[in-house]
C-alpha positions as a Python dict, from the first residue, in 0.01 Angstrom:
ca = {
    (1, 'X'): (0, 0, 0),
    (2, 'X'): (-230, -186, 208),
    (3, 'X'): (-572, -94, 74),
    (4, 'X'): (-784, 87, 339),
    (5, 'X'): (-1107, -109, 203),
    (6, 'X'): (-968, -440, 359),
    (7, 'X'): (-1023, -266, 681),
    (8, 'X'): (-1420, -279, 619),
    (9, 'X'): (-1408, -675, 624),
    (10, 'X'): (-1554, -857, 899),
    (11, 'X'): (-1185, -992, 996),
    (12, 'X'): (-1102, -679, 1184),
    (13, 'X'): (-1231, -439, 1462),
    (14, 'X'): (-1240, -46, 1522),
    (15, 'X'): (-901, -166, 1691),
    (16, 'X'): (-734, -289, 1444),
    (17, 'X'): (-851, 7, 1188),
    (18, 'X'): (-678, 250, 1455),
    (19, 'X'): (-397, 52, 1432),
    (20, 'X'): (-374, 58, 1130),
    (21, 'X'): (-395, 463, 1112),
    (22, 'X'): (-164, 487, 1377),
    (23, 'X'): (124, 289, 1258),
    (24, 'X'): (101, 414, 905),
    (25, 'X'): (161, 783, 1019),
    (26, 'X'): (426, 664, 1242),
    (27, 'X'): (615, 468, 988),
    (28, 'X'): (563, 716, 694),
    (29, 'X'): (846, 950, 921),
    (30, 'X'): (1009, 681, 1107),
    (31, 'X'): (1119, 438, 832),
    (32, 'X'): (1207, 670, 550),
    (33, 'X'): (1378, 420, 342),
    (34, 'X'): (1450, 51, 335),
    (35, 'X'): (1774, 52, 192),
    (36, 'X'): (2061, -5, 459),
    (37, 'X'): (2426, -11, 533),
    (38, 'X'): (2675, -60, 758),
    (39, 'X'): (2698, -295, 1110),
    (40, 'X'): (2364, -496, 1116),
    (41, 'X'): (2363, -556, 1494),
    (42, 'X'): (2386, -215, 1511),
    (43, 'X'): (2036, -115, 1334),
    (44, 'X'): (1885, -423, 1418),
    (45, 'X'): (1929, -238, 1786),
    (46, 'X'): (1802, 130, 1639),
    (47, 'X'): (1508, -74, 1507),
    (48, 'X'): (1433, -233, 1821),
    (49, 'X'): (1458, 63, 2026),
    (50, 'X'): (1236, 245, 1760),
    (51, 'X'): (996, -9, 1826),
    (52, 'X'): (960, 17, 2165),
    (53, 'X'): (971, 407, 2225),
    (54, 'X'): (711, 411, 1975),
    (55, 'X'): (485, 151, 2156),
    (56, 'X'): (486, -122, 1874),
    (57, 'X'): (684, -396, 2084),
    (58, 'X'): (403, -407, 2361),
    (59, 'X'): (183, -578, 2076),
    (60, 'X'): (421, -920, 2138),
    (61, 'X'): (296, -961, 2486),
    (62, 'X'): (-23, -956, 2692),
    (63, 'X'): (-157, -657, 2951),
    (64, 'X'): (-59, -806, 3229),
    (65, 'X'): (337, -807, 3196),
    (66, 'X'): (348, -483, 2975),
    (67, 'X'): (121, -547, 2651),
    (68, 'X'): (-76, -365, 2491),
    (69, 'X'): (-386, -623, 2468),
    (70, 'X'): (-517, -896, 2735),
    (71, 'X'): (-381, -1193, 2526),
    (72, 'X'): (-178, -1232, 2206),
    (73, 'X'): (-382, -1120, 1901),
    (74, 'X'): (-291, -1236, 1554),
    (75, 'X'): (-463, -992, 1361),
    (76, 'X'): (-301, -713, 1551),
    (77, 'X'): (43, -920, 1474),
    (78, 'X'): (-70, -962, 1120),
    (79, 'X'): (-171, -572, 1080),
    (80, 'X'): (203, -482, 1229),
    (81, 'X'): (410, -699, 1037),
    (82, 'X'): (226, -550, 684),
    (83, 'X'): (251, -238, 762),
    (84, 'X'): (622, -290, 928),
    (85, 'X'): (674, -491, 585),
    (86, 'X'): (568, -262, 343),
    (87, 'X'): (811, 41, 489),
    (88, 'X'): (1111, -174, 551),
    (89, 'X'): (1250, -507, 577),
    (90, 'X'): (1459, -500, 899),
    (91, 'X'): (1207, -318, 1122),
    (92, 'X'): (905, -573, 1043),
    (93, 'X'): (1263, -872, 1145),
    (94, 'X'): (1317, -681, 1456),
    (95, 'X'): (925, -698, 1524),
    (96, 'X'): (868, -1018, 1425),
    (97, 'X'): (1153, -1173, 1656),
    (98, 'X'): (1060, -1002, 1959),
    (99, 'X'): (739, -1188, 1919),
    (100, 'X'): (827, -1520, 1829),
    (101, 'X'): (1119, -1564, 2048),
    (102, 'X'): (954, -1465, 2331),
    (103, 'X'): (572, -1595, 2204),
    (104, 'X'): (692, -1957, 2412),
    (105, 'X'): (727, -1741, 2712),
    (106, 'X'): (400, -1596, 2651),
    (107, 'X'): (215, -1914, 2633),
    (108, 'X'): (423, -2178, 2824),
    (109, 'X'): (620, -1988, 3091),
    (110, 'X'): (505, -1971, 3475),
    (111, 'X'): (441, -1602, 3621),
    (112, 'X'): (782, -1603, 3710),
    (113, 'X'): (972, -1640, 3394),
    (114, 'X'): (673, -1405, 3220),
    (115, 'X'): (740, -1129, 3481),
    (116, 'X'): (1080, -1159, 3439),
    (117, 'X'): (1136, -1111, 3059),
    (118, 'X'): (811, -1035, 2898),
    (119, 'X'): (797, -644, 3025),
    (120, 'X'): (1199, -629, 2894),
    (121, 'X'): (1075, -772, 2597),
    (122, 'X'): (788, -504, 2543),
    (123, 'X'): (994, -223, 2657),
    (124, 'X'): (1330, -294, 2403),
    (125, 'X'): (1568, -354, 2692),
    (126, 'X'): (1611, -697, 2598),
    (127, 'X'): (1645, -908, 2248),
    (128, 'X'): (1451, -1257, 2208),
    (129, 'X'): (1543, -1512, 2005),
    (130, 'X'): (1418, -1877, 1916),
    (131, 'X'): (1628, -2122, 1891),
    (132, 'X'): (1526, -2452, 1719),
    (133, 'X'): (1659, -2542, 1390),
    (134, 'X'): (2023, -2749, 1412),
    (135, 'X'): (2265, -2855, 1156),
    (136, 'X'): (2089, -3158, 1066),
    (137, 'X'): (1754, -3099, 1166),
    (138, 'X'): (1584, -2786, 974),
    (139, 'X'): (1255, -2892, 847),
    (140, 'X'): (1309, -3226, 991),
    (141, 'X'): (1295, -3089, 1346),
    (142, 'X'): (1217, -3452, 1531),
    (143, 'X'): (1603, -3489, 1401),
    (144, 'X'): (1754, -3246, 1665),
    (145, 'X'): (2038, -3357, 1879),
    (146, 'X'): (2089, -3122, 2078),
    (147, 'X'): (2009, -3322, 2504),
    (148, 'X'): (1916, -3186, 2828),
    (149, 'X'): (2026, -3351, 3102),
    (150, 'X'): (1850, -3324, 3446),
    (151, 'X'): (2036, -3318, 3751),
    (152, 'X'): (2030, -3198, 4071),
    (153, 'X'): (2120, -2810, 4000),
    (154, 'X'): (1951, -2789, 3663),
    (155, 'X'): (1916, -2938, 3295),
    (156, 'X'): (2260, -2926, 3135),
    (157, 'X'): (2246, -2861, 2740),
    (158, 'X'): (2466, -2978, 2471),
    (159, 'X'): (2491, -2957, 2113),
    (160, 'X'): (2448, -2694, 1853),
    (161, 'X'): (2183, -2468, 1726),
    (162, 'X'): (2250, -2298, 1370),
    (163, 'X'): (2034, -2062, 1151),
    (164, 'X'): (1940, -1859, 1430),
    (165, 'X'): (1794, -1518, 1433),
    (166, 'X'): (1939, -1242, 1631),
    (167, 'X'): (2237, -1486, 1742),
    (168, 'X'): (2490, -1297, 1933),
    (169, 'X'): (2249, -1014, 1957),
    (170, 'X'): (1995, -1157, 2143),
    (171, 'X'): (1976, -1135, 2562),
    (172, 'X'): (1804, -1451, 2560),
    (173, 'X'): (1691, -1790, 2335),
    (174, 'X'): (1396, -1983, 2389),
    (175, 'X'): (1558, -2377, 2300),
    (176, 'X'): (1467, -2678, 2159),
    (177, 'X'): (1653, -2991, 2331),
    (178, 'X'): (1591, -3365, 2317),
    (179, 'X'): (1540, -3470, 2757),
    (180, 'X'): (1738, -3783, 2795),
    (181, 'X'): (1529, -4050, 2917),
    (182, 'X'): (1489, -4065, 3306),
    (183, 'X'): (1216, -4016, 3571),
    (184, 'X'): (1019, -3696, 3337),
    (185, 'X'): (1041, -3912, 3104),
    (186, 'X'): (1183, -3830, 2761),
    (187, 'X'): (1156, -3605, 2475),
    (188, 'X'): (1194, -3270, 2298),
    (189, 'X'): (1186, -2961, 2578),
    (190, 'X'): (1196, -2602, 2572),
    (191, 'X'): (1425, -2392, 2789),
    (192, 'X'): (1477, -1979, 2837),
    (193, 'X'): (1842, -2008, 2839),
    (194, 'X'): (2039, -1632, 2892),
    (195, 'X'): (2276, -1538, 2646),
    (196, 'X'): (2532, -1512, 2936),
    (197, 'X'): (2494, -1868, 3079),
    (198, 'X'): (2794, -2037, 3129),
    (199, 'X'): (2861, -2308, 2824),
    (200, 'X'): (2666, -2106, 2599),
    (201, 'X'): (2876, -1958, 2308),
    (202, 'X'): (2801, -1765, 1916),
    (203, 'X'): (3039, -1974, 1699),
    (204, 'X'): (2982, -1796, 1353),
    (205, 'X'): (2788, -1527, 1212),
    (206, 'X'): (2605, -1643, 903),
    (207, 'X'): (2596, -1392, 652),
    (208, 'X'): (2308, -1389, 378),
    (209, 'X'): (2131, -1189, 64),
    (210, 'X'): (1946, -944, 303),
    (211, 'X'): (2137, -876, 584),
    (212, 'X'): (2032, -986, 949),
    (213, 'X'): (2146, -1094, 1239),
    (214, 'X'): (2212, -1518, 1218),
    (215, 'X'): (2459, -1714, 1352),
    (216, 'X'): (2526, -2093, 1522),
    (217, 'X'): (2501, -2132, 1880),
    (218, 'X'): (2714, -2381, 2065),
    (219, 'X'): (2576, -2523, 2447),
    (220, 'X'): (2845, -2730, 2639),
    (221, 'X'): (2783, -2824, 2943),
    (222, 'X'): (2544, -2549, 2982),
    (223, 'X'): (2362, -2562, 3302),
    (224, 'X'): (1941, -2414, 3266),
    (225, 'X'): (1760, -2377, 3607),
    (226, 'X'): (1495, -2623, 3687),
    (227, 'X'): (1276, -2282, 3682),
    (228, 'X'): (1341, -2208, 3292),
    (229, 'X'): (1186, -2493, 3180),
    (230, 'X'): (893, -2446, 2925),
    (231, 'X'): (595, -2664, 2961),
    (232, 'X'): (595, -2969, 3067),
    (233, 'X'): (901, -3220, 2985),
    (234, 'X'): (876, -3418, 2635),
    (235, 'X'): (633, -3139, 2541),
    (236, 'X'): (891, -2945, 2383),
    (237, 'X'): (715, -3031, 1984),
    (238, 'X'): (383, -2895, 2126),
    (239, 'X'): (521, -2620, 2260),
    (240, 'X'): (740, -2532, 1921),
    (241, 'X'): (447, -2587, 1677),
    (242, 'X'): (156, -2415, 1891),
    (243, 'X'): (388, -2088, 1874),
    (244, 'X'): (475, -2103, 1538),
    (245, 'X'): (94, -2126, 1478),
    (246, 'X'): (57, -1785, 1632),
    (247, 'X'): (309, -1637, 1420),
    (248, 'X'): (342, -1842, 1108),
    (249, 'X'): (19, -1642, 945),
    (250, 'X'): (212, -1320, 1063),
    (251, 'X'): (517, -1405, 840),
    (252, 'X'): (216, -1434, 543),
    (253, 'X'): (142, -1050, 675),
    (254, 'X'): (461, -965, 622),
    (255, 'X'): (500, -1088, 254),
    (256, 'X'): (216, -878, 217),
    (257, 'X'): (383, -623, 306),
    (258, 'X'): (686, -644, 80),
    (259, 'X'): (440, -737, -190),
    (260, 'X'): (234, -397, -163),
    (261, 'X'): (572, -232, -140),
    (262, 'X'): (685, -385, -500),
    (263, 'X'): (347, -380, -649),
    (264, 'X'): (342, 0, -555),
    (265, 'X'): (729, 56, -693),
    (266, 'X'): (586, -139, -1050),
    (267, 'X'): (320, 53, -1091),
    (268, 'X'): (442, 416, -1045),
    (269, 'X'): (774, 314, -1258),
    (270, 'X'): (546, 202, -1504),
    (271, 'X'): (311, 541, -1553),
    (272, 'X'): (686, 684, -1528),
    (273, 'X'): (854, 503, -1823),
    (274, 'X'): (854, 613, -2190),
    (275, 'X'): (838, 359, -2443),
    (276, 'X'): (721, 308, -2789),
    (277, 'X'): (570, 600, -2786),
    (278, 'X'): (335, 541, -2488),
    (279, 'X'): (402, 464, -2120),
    (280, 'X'): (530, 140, -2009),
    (281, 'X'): (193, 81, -1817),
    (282, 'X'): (15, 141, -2138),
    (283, 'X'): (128, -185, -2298),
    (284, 'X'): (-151, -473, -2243),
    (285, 'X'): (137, -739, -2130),
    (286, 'X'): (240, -466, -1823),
    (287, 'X'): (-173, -459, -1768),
    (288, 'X'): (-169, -811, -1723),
    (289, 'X'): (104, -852, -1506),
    (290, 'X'): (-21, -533, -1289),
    (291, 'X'): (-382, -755, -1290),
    (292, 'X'): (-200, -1036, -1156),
    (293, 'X'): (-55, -888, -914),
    (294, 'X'): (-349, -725, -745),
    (295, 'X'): (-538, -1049, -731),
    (296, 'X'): (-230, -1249, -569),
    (297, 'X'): (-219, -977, -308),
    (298, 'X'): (-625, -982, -242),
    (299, 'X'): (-633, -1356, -262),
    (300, 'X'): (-333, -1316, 50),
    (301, 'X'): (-524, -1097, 217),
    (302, 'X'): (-784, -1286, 262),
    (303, 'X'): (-592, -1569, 353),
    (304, 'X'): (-374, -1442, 643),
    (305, 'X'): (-654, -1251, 817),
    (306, 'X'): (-859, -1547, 760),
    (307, 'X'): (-673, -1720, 951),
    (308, 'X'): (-576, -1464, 1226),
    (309, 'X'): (-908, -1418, 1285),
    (310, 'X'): (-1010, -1801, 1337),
    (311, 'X'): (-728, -1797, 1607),
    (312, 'X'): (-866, -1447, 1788),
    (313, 'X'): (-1238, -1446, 1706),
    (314, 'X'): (-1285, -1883, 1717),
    (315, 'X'): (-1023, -1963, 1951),
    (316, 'X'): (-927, -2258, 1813),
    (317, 'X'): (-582, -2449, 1646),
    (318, 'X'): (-501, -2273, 1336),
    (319, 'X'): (-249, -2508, 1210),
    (320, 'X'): (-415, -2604, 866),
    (321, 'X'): (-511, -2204, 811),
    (322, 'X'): (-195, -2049, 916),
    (323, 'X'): (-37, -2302, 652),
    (324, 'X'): (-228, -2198, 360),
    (325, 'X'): (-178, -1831, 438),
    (326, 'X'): (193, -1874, 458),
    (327, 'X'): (208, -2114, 161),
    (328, 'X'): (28, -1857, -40),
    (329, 'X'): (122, -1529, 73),
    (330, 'X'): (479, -1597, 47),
    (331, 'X'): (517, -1787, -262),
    (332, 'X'): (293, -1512, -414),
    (333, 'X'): (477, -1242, -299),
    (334, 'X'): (813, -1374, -454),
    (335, 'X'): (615, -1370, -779),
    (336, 'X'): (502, -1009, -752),
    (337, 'X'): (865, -897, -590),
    (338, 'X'): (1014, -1069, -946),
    (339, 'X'): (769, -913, -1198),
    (340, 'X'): (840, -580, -1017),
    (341, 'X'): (1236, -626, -1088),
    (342, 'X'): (1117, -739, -1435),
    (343, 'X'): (901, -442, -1523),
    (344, 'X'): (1208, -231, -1369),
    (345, 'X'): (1458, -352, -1642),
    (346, 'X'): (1823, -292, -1517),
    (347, 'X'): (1717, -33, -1300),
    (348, 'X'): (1557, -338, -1108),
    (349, 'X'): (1908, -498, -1069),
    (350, 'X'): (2120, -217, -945),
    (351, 'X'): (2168, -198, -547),
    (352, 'X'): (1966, 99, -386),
    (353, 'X'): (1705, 43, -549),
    (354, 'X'): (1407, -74, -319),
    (355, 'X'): (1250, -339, -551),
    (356, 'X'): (1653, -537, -579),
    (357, 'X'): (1625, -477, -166),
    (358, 'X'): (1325, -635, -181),
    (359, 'X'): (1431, -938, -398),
    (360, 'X'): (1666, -1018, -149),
    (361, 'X'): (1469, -948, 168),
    (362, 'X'): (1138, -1203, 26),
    (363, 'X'): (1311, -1491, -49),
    (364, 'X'): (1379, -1606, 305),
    (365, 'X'): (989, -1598, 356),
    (366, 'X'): (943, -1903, 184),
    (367, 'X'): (1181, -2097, 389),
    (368, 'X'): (1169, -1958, 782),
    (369, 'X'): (923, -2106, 1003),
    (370, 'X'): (895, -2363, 787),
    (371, 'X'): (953, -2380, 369),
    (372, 'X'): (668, -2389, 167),
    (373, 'X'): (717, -2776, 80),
    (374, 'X'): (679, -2863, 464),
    (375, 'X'): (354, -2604, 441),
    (376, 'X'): (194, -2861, 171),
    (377, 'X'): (271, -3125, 362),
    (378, 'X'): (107, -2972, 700),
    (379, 'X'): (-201, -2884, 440),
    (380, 'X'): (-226, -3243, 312),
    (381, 'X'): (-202, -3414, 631),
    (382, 'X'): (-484, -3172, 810),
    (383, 'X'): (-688, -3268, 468),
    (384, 'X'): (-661, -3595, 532),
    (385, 'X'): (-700, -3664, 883),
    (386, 'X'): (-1029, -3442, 812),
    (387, 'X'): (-1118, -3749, 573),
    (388, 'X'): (-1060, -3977, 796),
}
C-alpha cells in the first residue's frame, strides 16, 4: 500500500495528506474487490457515478466550474489515481478519463464550452473521452487523417478515430483533426464534438485483456460549431501534448498503484506459503525479489511526484519529467506485477485472482498516452536540445 512516510516529503501539502486519508477510508468500503464481470459499460457507469457522489470527480476540474481546487493539480491527480489504482483497476480508468478527456476543455476551452461541460463532468452526468489516436497514426500522431473543413455553419469532420477510451459510452470526445488549408491557415485542431452530432458514429467495440470501454469512431460529414473549437487553429499538437503533460505523470501514479497492490498480494502469499520446511518468504531468492520490488516502487515514487510537483509548485512544462516518471513507473510496475504472478505459482494464473487481474490491467500502461519507446525518445530529445 502506498507508504504513509512518502507523505512527509517535501512534494506534498497538509492537502494532499488529507487526501490521502480521505480516499483511503472511502475506497477500503467502496471498492471491495477488483475482480469484475459482466457488461463493462455498465460498471464503467457504477464507477463513474461512485466517483462523483463521493466527490472524487471534482478533482478533474478547477473551482470555478465545479472543482474541487482553483486550477488543475497534478499531485492531487497523482495521489487519486494511486490510491484509485491500488483498490481497483476500472475505478482509477473511469477517473483517469474524466480528466483527460475533458483536461483540453480545462485548459483550451472559452468560458462557454467550460461552463457547459466541465460542472457535468465533475458531477458524473456526463462521460469524456479523448479522441486522438487513428488507424495509422498511434504513436506517429503528425500521421492523422482525419480533416476539418471550415465553412460557413461550422468545421465538418471526416475520417476515423480508433483505440478510443469510453467509445460509445462517452457523452462527448475532445478530437484531433488535420484543418485543411484556407484563410486559419492549416494544421492539426481540436474540437468538443457531442456524441449525438450528426455524422458521428461507434463502428466497433474493441475488446482487450482487461476489459474497458474502446471502440473506433467514424465522423462523416460531421458538422462541429465554430464555438467548439479548441485553441487556436493549427494548434491542435500543442494543445494534445500540453494535456497529456498534465496527465501522463498521473498514468505513472497509477502503475503505482497496481504495483503496491501486487507487491502487497506477494508478500502476504509469501509469509502464507509452506515450503521446504520454511515459508516461501523465508527463501533468500523470494528476499531478493521482495527487495527489488520495494526499491522499483520508491525509485517511482519519487519520480511521478517529482514531476507533479515541478508542474504545481514551479509552474513550468513538464514534458521531459512527466516522461521519465511514466517510462519508469510503468515499465517497473509490469516487472513487480510479473514477479508477483511468479511468486504466486499457478495460483497466479487462475482468473479471480487479483495479481492475474492485475497482469492484465498493467500492461496497457506502457503503451496509452504514449508507449514507453516514444517516452525515450521524448527523454532523448529534451536531453539534447538541453545540450544544445
Amino acid at each position: 500500500m502506498f507508504n504513509p512516510d512518502n507523505l512527509l516529503l517535501p512534494f506534498f501539502d497538509d492537502g494532499h495528506r488529507e487526501l490521502h486519508e480521505r480516499l483511503h477510508a472511502w475506497a477500503r468500503t467502496a471498492l471491495p474487490s477488483r475482480i469484475h464481470s459482466g457488461d463493462v459499460d455498465a460498471l464503467c457507469r457504477e464507477r463513474v457515478g461512485q466517483l462523483a457522489e463521493a466527490g472524487w470527480l471534482r478533482y478533474c476540474v478547477p473551482a470555478a466550474f465545479g472543482g474541487a481546487l482553483p486550477r488543475l493539480d497534478s499531485r492531487s491527480l497523482c495521489v487519486l489515481r494511486q490510491t484509485l489504482g491500488f483498490y481497483d483497476g476500472l475505478a482509477d480508468f473511469a477517473f483517469a478519463m474524466q480528466g483527460l478527456g475533458s483536461g483540453v476543455i480545462t485548459l483550451f476551452g472559452d468560458d462557454a464550452l467550460r461552463r457547459r461541460y466541465l460542472p457535468r463532468v465533475a458531477e458524473g452526468t456526463a462521460i469524456a473521452a479523448f479522441a486522438l489516436s487513428e488507424p495509422d497514426a498511434g504513436s506517429d500522431a503528425a500521421a492523422m487523417t482525419t480533416s476539418a473543413r471550415r465553412t460557413a455553419d461550422g468545421y465538418v469532420l471526416n475520417g476515423t478515430k480508433t483505440w478510443i477510451s469510453n467509445a460509445g459510452l462517452a457523452d462527448f470526445y475532445c478530437v484531433f483533426a488535420k484543418l485543411e488549408d484556407d484563410a486559419e491557415g492549416a494544421g492539426v485542431t481540436a474540437f468538443v464534438v457531442d456524441a449525438d452530432t450528426p455524422g458521428l458514429a461507434v463502428t466497433e467495440r474493441i475488446d482487450v485483456c482487461a476489459p474497458h470501454p474502446l471502440g473506433t469512431l467514424v465522423f462523416a460529414d460531421c458538422l462541429v460549431p465554430h464555438a467548439h473549437r479548441l485553441g487556436a487553429p493549427g494548434a491542435g499538437f500543442k494543445v494534445a501534448m500540453q494535456a497529456l503533460d498534465v496527465f501522463r505523470a498521473s498514468v505513472g501514479a497509477a502503475a503505482l498503484g497496481f504495483a503496491e497492490a501486487a507487491a502487497d498480494a506477494a508478500v502476504r502469499h509469501a509469509g502464507e506459503r509452506r515450503m521446504f520446511g520454511a515459508t516461501l518468504g523465508d527463501l533468500q531468492l523470494t528476499q531478493a525479489a521482495i527487495g527489488d520490488m520495494a526499491t522499483d516502487i520508491d525509485a517511482a515514487t519519487l519520480l511521478v511526484y517529482r514531476a507533479a510537483w515541478e508542474r504545481d509548485v514551479l509552474d513550468r512544462p513538464t514534458t521531459r519529467p512527466a516522461a521519465v516518471a511514466k517510462l519508469y513507473a510503468t515499465e517497473a510496475a509490469q516487472r513487480i506485477v510479473d514477479v508477483a504472478v511468479q511468486l504466486h505459482g499457478g495460483r497466479g494464473v487462475r482468473v479471480g485472482e487479483a495479481v492475474e487481474s492485475l497482469y492484465r490491467e498493467v500492461r496497457a500502461l506502457r503503451i496509452y498516452e504514449g508507449a514507453s519507446e516514444v517516452q525515450k525518445m521524448v527523454i532523448a530529445r529534451a536531453v539534447r536540445k538541453a545540450r544544445g
